[in-house]
C-alpha positions in Angstrom: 63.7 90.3 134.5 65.7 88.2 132.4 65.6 88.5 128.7 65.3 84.8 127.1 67.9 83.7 124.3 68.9 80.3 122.9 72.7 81.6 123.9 71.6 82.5 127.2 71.0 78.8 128.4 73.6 77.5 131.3 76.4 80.4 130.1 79.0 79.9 132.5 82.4 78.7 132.9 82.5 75.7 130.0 80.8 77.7 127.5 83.2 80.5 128.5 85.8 78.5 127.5 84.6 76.8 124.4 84.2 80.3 123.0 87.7 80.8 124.0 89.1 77.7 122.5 87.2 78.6 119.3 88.8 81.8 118.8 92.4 80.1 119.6 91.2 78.2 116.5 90.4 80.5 114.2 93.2 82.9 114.5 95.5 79.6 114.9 96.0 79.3 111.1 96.8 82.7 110.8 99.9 82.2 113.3 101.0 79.0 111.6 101.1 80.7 108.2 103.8 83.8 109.4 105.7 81.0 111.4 106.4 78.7 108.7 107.3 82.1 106.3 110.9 82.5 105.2 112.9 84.5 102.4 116.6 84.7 101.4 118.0 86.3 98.4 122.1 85.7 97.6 124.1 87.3 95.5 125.2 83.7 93.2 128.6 85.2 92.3 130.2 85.8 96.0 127.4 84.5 97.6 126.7 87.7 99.4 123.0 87.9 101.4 120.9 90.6 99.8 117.5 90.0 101.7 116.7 88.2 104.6 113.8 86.9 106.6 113.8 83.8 108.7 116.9 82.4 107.3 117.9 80.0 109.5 114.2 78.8 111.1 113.6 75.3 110.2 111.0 74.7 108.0 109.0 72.0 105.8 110.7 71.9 102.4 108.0 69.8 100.7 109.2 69.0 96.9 112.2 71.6 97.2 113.3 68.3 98.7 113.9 67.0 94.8 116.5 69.0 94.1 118.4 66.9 96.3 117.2 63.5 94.6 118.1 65.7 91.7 121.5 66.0 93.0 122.1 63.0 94.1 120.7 61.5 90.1 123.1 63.9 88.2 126.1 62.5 90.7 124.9 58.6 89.9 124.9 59.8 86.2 128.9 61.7 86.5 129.9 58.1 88.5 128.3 55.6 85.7 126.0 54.5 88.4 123.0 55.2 86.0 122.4 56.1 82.4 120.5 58.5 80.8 119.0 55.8 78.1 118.3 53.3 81.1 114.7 52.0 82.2 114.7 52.4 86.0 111.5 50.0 87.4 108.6 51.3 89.2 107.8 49.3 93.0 104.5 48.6 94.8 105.9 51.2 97.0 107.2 54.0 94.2 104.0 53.3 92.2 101.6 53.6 95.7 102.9 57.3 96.4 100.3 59.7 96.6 100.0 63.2 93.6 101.2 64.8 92.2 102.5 61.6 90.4 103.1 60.3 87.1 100.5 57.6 87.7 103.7 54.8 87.1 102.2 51.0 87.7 104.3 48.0 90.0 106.4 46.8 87.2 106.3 50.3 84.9 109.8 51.4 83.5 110.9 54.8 82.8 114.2 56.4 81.3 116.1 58.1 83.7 116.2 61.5 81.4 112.5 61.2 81.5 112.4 60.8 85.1 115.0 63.6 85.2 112.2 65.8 83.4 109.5 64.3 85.4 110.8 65.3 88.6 111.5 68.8 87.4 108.4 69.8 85.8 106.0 67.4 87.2 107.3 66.9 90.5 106.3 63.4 90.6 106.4 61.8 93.7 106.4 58.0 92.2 109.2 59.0 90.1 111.3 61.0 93.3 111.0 56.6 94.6 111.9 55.3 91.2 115.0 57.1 91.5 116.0 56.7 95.2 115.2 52.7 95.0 117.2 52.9 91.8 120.3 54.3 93.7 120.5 53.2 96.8 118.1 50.3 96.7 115.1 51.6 99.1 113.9 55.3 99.7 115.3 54.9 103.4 119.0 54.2 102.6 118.7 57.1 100.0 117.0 59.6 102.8 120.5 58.9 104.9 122.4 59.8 101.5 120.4 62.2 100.9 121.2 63.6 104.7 124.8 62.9 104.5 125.4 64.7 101.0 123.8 67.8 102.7 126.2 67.7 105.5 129.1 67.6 102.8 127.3 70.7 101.2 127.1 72.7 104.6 123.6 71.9 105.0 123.9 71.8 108.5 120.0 71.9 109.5 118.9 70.1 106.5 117.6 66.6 107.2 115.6 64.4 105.0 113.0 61.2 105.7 112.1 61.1 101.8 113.3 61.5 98.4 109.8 63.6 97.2 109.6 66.1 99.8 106.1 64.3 101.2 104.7 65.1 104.9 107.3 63.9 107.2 107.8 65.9 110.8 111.8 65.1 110.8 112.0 66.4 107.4 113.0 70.1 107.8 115.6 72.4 106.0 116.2 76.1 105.7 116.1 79.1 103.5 119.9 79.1 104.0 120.3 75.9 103.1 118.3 75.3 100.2 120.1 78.2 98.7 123.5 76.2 99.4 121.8 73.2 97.6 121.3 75.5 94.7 124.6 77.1 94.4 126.1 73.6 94.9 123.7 71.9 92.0 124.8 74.3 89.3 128.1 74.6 90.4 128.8 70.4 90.2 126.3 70.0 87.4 126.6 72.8 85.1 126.1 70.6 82.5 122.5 68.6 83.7 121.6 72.6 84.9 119.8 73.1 81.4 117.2 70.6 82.7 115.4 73.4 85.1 114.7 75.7 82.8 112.5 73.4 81.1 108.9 74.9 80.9 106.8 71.3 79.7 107.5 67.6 79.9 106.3 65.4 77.1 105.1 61.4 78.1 103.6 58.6 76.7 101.2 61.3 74.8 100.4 63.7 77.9 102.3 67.3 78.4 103.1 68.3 81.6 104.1 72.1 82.4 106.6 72.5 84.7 104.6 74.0 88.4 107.6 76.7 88.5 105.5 79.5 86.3 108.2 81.7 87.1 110.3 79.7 84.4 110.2 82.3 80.6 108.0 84.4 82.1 110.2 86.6 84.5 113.8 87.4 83.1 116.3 85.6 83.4 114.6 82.7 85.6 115.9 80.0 84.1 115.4 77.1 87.6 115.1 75.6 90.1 111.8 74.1 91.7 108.3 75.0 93.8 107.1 72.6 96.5 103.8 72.1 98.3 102.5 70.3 101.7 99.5 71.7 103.6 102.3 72.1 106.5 105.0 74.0 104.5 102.8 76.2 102.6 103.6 77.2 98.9 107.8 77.2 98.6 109.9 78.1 95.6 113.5 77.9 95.0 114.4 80.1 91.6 117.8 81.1 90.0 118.0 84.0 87.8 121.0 85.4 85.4 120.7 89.1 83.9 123.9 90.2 82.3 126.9 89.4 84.9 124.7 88.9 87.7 123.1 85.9 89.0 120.8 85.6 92.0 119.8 82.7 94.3 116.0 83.7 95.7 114.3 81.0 98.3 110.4 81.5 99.6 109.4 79.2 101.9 105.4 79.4 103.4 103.6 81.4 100.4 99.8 81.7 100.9 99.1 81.1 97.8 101.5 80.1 94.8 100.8 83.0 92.8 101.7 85.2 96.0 104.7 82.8 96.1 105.8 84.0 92.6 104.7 87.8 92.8 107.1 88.0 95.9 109.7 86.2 94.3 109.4 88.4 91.2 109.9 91.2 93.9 113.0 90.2 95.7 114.7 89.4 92.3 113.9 92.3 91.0 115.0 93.7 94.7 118.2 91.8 94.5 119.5 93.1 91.0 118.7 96.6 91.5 121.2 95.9 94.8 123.9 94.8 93.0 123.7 97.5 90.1 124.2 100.1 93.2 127.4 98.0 94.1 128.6 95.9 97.0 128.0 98.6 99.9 124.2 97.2 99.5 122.8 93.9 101.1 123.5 92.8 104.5 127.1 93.5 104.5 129.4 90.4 105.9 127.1 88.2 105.8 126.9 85.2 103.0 125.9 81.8 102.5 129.4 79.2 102.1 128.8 75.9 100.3 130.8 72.9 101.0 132.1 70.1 98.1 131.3 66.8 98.0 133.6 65.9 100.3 133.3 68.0 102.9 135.6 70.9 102.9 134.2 74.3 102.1 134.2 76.3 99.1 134.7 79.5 101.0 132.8 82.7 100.0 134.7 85.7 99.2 134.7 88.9 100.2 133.2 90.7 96.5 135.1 93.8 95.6 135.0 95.5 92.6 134.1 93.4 89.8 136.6 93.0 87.0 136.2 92.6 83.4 135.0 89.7 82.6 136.2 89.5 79.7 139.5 89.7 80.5 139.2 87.0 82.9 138.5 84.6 79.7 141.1 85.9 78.1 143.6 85.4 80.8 142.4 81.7 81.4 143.0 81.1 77.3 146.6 82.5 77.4 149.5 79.7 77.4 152.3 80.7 79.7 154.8 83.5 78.2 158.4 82.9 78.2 158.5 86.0 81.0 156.5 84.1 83.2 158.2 80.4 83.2 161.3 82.5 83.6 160.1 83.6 86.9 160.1 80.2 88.2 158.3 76.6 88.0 156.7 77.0 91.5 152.7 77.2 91.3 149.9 77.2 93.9 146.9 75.0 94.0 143.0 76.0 94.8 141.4 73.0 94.0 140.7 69.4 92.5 137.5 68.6 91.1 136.0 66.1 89.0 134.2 69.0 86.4 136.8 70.9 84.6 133.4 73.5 84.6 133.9 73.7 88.2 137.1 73.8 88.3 137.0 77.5 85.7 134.3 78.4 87.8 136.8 78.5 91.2 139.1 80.4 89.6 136.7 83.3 88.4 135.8 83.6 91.5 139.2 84.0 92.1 140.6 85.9 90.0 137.2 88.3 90.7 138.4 88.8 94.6 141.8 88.9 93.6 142.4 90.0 90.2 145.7 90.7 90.4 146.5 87.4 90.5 146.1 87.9 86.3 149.4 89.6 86.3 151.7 87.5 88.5 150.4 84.3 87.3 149.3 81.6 84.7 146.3 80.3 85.2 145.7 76.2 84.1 143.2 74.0 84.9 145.6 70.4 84.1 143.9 67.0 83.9 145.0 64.1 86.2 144.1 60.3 85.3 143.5 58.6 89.0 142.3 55.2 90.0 138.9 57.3 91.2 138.7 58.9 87.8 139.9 62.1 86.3 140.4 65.3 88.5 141.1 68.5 87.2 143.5 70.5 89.0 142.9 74.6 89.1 146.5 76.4 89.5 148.5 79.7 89.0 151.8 79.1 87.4 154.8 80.4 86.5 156.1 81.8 90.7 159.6 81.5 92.4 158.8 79.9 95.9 158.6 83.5 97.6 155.8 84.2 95.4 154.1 81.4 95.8 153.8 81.5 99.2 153.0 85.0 99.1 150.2 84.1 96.6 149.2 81.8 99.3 149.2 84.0 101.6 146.6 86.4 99.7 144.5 83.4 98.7 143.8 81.8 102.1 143.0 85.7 103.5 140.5 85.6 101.1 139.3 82.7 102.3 139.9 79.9 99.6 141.9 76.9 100.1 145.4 77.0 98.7 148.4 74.8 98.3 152.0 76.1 97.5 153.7 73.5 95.2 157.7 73.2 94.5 158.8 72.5 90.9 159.0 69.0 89.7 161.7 68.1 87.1 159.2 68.2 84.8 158.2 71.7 85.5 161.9 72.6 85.4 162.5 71.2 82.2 159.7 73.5 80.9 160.7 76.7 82.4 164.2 75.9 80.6 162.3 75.1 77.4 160.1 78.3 77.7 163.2 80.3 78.5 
């Protein structure tokens, strides 16, 4: 005798399945979320990996993508391309973009500082087409920049449809490479850096706090930027400085944000207690390089034992001693830049692999007028030609770029002077 139920009814083969296909569905977003999850902590100085997870798996970087308008806005502001007091336009298109938005009308102008702060508290995805139609003249010549700078960068499975970071299947970066876009934006900018630690936004009467939380509430988080798409999950890309140390965290996928921030609170706090124990800690070889704007790689050292600091700044202050110009007027090259910050900043890192560079050496960052603009040239002065090439030597094992460089009569005539 069969018992009746409602369930009972024609059970066979399709019903089979449909029950089935509805547990495929309900366990599917469970699946998605631990695929699209990624983590990566660096050690800022050498670049060092301290934590790991995912790395390299291409994912959807929703509004991490502004870091790269950002980027791309502080390089239009160094070339004169834009200015900080001008009004950039709003377009049907920038002012049809979907929130989070600043709620700009066809027509609307904004400052580009505001839009600066807009982008990095707000996230505002009418703003993130202000500023790509303002530099390139439409968002999809500015997505190709936007692609090409991250090549430069070593961004090498970065690519990007749109300047907000907005649902786009061919818009897909990585862990890794979103920690290169951050070491790369505070190394070129240090001077537009102060603009992500900002924690509210002020405009036209409204306040907007910034969505990274994480920002004066955990120390020494002082940047970057969060990002959400229903696809990506609930990213974050944070710097953080306590003492000497600076780390470089990147979550990608968070369930929630504040799950986002409590395990980004974790991995810094990870990260820091790994480099108080000293460089035997982390994932040892392994580190994250970041190219320069044009393309050639500021290699990452191998970290050794720190030096002081403050003898570093001390050296780089000192003018050449008599002793030293009497050695010789060769010198060495390890870089031209167009920031004299980032210029100082390559030699600390340096001097911090190879410190004894301090006592055979000058160090001088010198100034050079071009047609292109001024580049500032980091060197170590004061060699005879087998020491320079010796220095070389050291330098390119280390894995920077270096350039031996004979004496000019100039550079004679102030070894003679010094002497």
């Amino acid at each position: 005798m069969k018992l009746f139920h409602p369930l009972n009814r024609r059970v066979g083969k399709p019903t089979i399945i449909g029950v089935l296909a509805l547990a495929t569905l309900l366990a599917a977003p469970v699946v998605a979320a631990k695929s699209r999850y990624a983590e990566l902590v660096i050690d800022a100085e050498s670049g060092r990996i301290l934590a790991a997870r995912n790395a390299d798996s291409r994912k959807y970087p929703a509004s991490l993508t502004k870091i790269m308008t950002l980027y791309l806005a502080f390089e239009a502001l160094e070339k004169g391309k834009l200015r900080m007091d001008q009004r950039l336009k709003a377009s049907r298109r920038a002012a049809g973009q979907p929130a989070s938005k600043l709620g700009l009308r066809k027509g609307e102008r904004i400052r580009v500082d505001d839009a600066i702060l807009a982008l990095v508290t707000k996230s505002a995805n009418d703003v993130a087409t202000v500023m790509a139609e303002a530099i390139s003249g439409s968002e999809v010549k500015f997505a190709r920049l936007m692609t090409k700078r991250a090549r430069n960068l070593g961004m090498s499975r970065t690519t990007f449809r749109n300047a907000s970071g907005l649902p786009n299947r061919r818009q897909l970066s990585t862990a890794r490479d979103m920690a290169r876009l951050a070491l790369a934006i505070r190394r070129d900018f240090p001077q537009y850096y102060a603009y992500f630690s900002k924690t509210s936004f002020n405009y036209r009467g409204r306040t907007y706090r910034n969505h990274n939380r994480l920002v004066g509430r955990v120390s020494g988080v002082d940047g970057l930027k969060t990002g959400y798409i229903r696809a990506s999950g609930f990213n974050l890309v944070a710097s953080a400085n306590r003492g000497d140390d600076r780390l470089v965290g990147v979550v990608f996928g968070g369930r929630s944000a504040r799950s986002r921030d409590r395990r980004m609170r974790t991995l810094l706090n990870n990260g820091f207690k790994k480099l108080r124990r000293g460089p035997g800690t982390g994932r040892l070889g392994q580190y994250v390089r970041v190219g320069g704007r044009n393309g050639l790689f500021a290699r990452v050292p191998v970290p050794r034992d720190k030096p002081d600091r403050r003898r570093i700044t001390a050296k780089l202050r000192e003018k050449p001693t008599a002793r030293a110009a009497a050695v010789g007027a060769w010198s060495v090259q390890v870089g031209a830049f167009t920031q004299v910050e980032t210029a100082r900043l390559r030699l600390k890192e340096l001097t911090g692999v190879l410190p004894e560079l301090l006592t055979k050496a000058n160090i001088a960052i010198d100034a050079i007028e071009e047609d292109k603009g001024v580049f500032y040239r980091a060197r170590l002065r004061g060699l005879n030609e087998r020491q320079a090439h010796e220095t070389c030597r050291q330098i390119i094992h280390a894995k920077f770029d270096c350039l031996p460089l004979p004496p000019t009569e100039a550079s004679i005539k102030a070894s003679v002077q010094h002497g």
